[in-house]
C-alpha beads as a LAMMPS data file, in Angstrom:
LAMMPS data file: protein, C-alpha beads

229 atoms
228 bonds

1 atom types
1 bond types

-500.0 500.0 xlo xhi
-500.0 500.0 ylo yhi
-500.0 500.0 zlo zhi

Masses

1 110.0

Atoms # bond

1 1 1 318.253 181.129 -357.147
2 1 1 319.490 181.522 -360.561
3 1 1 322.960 180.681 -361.588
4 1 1 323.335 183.779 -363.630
5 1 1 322.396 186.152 -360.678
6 1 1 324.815 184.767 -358.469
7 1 1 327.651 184.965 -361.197
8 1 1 326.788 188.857 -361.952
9 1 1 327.194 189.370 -357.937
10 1 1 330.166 187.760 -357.981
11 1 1 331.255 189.672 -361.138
12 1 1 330.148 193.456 -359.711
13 1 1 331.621 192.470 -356.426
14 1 1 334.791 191.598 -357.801
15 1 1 335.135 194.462 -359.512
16 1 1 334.452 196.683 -356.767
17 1 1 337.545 194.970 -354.749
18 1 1 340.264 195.656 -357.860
19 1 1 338.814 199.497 -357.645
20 1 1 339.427 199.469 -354.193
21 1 1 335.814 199.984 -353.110
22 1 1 335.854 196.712 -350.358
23 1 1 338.716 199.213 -348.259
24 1 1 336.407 202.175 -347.778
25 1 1 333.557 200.293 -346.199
26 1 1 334.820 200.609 -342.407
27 1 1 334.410 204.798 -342.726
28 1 1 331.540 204.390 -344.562
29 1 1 329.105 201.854 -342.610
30 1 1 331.170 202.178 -339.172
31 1 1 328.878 204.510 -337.301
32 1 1 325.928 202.112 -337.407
33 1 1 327.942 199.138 -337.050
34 1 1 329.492 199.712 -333.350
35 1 1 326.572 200.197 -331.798
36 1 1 325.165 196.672 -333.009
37 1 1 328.505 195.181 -331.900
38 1 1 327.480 196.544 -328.223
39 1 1 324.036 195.075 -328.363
40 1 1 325.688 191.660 -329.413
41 1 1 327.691 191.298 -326.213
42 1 1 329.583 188.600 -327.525
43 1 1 331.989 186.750 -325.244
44 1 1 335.578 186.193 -326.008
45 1 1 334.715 182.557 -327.104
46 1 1 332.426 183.089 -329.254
47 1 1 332.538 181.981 -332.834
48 1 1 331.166 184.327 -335.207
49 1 1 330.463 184.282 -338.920
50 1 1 330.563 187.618 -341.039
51 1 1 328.545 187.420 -343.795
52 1 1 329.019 189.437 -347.311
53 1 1 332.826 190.748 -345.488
54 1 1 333.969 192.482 -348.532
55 1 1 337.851 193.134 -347.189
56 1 1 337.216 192.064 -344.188
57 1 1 337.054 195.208 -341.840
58 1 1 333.984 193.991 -339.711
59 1 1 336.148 190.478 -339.687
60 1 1 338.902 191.617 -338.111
61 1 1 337.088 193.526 -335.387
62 1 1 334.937 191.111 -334.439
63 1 1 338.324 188.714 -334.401
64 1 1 340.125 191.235 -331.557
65 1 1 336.232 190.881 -329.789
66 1 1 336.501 187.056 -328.979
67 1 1 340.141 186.481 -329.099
68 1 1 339.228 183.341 -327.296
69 1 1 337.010 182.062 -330.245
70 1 1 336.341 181.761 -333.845
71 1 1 335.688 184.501 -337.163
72 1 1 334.685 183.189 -340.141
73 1 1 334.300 185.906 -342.920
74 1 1 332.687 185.019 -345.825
75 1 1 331.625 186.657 -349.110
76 1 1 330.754 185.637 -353.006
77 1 1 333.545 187.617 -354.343
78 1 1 336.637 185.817 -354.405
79 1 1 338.284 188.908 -355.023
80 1 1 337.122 190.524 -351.994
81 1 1 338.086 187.658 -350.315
82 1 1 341.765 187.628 -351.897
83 1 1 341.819 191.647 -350.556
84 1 1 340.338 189.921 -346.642
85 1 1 343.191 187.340 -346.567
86 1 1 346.474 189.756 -347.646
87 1 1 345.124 192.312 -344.996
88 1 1 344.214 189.545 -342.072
89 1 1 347.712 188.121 -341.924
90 1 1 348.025 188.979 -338.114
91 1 1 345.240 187.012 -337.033
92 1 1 345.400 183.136 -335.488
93 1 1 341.658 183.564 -335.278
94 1 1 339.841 184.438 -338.497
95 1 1 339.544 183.006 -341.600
96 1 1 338.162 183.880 -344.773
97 1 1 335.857 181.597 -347.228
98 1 1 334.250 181.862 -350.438
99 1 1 330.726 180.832 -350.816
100 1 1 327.104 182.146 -351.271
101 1 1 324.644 183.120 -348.092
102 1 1 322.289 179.986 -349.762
103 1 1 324.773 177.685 -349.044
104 1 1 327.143 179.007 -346.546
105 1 1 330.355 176.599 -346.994
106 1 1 330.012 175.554 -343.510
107 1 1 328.768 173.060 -340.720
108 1 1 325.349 172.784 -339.133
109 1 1 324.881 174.462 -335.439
110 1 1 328.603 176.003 -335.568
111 1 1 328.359 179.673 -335.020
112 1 1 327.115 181.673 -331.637
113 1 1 326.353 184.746 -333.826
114 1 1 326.011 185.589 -337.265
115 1 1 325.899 189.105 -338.434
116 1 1 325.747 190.866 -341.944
117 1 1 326.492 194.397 -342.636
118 1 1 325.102 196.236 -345.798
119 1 1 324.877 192.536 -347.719
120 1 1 321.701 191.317 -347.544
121 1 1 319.359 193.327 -349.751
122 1 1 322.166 191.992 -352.565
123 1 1 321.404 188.438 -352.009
124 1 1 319.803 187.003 -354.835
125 1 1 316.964 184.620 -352.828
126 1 1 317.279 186.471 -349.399
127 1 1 314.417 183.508 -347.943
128 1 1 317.131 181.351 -348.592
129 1 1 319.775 182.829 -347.410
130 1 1 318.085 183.496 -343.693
131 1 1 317.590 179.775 -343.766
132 1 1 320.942 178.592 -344.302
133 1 1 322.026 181.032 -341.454
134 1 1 319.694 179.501 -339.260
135 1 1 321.221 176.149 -340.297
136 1 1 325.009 177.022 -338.766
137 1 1 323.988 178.803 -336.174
138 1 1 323.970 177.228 -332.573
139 1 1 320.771 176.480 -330.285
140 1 1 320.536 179.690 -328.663
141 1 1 322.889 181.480 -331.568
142 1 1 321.598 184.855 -332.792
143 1 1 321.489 186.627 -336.314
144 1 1 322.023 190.134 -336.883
145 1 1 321.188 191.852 -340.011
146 1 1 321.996 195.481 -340.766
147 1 1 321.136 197.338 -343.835
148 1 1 320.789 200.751 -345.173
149 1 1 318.334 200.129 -348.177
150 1 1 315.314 199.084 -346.928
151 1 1 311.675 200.453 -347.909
152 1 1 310.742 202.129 -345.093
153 1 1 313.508 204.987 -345.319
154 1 1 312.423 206.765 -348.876
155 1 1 315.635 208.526 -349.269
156 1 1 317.062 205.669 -350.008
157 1 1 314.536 204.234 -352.792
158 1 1 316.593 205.777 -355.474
159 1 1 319.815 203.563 -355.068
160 1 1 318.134 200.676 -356.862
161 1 1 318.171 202.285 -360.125
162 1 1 321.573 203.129 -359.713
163 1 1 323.163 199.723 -358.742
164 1 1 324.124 197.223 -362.017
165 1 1 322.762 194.313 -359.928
166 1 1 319.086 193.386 -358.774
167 1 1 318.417 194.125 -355.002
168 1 1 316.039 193.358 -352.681
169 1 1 313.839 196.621 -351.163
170 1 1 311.838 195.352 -348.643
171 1 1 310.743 196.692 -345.551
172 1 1 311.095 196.211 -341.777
173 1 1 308.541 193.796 -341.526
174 1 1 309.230 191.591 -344.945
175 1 1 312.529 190.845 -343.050
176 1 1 310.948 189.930 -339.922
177 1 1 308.501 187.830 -341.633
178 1 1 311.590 186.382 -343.439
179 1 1 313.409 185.418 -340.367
180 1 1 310.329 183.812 -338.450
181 1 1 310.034 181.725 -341.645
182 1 1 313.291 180.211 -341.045
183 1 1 312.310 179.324 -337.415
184 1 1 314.328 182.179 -335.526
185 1 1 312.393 182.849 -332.048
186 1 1 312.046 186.703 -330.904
187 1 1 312.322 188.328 -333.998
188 1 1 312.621 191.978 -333.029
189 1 1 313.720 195.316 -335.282
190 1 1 315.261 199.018 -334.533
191 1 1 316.800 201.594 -336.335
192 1 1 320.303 202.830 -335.706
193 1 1 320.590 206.294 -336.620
194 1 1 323.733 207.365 -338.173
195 1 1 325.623 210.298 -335.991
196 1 1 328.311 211.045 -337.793
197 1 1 328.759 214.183 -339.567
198 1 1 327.404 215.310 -342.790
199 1 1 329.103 217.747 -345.574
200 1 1 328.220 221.045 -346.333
201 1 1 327.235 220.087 -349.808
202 1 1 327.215 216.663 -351.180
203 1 1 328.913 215.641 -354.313
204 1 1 327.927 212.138 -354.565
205 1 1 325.729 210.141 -356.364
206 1 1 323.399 208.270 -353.994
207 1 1 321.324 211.233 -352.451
208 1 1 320.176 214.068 -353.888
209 1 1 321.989 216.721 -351.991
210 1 1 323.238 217.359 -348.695
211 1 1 319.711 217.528 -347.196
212 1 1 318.548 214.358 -348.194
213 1 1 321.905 212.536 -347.219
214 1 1 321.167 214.375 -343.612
215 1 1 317.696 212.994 -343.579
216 1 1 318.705 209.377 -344.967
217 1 1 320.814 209.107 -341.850
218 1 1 318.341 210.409 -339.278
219 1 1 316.296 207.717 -340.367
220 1 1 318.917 205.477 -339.613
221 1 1 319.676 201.949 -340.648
222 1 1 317.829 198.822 -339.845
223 1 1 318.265 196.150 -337.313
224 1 1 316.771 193.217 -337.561
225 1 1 318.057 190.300 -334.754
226 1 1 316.460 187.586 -333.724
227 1 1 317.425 184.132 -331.854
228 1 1 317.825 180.144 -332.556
229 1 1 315.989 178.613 -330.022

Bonds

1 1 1 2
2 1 2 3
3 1 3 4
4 1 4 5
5 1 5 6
6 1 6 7
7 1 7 8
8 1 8 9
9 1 9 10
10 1 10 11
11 1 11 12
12 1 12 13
13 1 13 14
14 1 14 15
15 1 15 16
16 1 16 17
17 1 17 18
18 1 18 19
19 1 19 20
20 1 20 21
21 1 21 22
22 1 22 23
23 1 23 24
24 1 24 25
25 1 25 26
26 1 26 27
27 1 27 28
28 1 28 29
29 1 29 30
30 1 30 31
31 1 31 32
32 1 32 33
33 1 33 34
34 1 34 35
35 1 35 36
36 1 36 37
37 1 37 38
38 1 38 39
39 1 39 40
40 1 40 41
41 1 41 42
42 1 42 43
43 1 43 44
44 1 44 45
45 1 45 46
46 1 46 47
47 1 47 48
48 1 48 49
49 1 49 50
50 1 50 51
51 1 51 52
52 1 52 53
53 1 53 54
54 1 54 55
55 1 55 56
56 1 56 57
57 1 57 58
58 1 58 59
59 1 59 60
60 1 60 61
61 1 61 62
62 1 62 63
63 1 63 64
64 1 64 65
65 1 65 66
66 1 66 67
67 1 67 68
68 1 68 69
69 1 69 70
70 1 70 71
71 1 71 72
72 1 72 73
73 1 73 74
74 1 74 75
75 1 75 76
76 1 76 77
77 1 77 78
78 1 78 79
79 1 79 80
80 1 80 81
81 1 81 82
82 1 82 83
83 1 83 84
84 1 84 85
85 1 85 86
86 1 86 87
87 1 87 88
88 1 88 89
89 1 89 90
90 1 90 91
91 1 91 92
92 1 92 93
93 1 93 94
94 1 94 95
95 1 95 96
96 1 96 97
97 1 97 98
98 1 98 99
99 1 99 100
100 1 100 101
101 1 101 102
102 1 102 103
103 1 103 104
104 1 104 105
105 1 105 106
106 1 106 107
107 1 107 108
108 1 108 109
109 1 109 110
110 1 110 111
111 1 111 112
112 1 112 113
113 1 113 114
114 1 114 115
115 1 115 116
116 1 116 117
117 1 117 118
118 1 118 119
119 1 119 120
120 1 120 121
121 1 121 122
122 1 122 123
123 1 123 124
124 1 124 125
125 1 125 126
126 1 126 127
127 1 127 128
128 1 128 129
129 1 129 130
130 1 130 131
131 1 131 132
132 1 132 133
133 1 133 134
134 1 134 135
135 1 135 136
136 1 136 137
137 1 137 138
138 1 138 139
139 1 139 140
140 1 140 141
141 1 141 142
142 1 142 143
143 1 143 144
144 1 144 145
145 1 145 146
146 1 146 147
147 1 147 148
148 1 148 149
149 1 149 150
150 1 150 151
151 1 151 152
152 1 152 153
153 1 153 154
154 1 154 155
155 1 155 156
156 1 156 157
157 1 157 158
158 1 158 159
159 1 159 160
160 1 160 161
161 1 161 162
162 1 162 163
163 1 163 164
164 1 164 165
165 1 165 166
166 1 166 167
167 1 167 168
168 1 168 169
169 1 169 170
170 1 170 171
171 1 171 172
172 1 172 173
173 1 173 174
174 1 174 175
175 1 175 176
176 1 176 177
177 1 177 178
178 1 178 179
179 1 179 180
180 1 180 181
181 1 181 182
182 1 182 183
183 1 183 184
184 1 184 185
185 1 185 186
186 1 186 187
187 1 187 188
188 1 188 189
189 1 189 190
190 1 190 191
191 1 191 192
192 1 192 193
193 1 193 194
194 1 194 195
195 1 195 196
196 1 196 197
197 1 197 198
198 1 198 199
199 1 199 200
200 1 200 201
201 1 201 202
202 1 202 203
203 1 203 204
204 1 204 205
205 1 205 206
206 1 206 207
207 1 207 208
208 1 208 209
209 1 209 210
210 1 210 211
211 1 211 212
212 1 212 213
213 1 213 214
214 1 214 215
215 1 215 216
216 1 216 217
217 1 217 218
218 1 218 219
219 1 219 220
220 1 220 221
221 1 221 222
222 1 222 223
223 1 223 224
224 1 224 225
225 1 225 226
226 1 226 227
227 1 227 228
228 1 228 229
């Protein structure tokens, strides 16, 4: 991992927070996201880490999930962070951390689940970063990684070009491959499609028109979860 790759993250990230950007993630990646939070069943003791948080709206639901336990959100922009904390006041159970995915500021064996939304294809060594979660999780913890930009839906291909940082677009299986790697056990992938509706005509900048934003979501995002065994 480069030092300078991490810094221009950091940098893009931070200024997406002071435009306000890290606040309209819950409408935006919330209709994929609940149904993963079913399939995680966690328990109200569970201690989860959020990985890439931005402000912290996945953070503080997963917090009222396992009021019993632990939420840890975590992301390399410091300014996102700064946004997490001043809108988390209310909570005794979640905290918020800087720190990279490589090197999650963290203990070994700690968490019960880990889950990123719409982070990972950002990380600048992804390998890496799949290890270290596999370092913090617990014996029979489980990861789950959700993204939107991924090779096997083509109507998203285009976003690369339009993003000022380097991503990742890899495909279904690269992740897999990535998480058995690491060491996770039952490595298994599914796309959630995204129900919610779609305009008329899109103004945007990410798809094409409104058709290809309507086919982008029937292809849904992917799911890749696996276990620590």
């Amino acid at each position: 991992m480069h030092l300078d790759s991490k810094d221009s993250l950091r940098e893009e990230f931070n200024r997406w927070a002071e435009a306000g950007r890290g606040e309209g993630m819950e409408q935006e990646h919330l209709p994929i996201t609940l149904p993963v939070l079913e399939k995680m069943r966690l328990a109200p003791t569970d201690s989860v880490l959020d990985v890439g948080c931005g402000a912290g709206w996945l953070s503080r639901r997963l917090a009222k999930l396992v009021p019993e336990g632990r939420v840890v959100g975590m992301d390399i922009s410091d300014e996102m962070i700064r946004h997490a904390r001043r809108s988390s006041v209310d909570f005794d159970n979640l905290i918020f951390v800087a720190g990279e995915v490589a090197q999650i500021p963290w203990q070994p064996n700690f968490f019960s689940h880990v889950i990123s939304v719409e982070s990972s294809y950002y990380w600048p060594d992804p390998a890496a970063g799949i290890k270290d979660i596999f370092r913090v999780l617990s014996e029979g913890g489980s990861a789950w990684l959700l993204i939107n930009y991924y090779h096997d839906n083509s109507h998203c291909h285009q976003w690369g070009s339009l993003l000022t940082v380097q991503t990742h677009l890899l495909s279904a299986d690269e992740w897999s491959g990535l998480f058995r790697d690491a060491g996770f056990k039952n490595v298994a992938h599914e796309r959630i499609v995204d129900r919610s509706p779609s305009p008329d005509v899109y103004t945007g900048r990410w798809f094409r028109d409104a058709e290809q934003l309507r086919a982008f979501k029937a292809e849904g995002a992917l799911l890749i979860y696996a276990a620590k065994k």
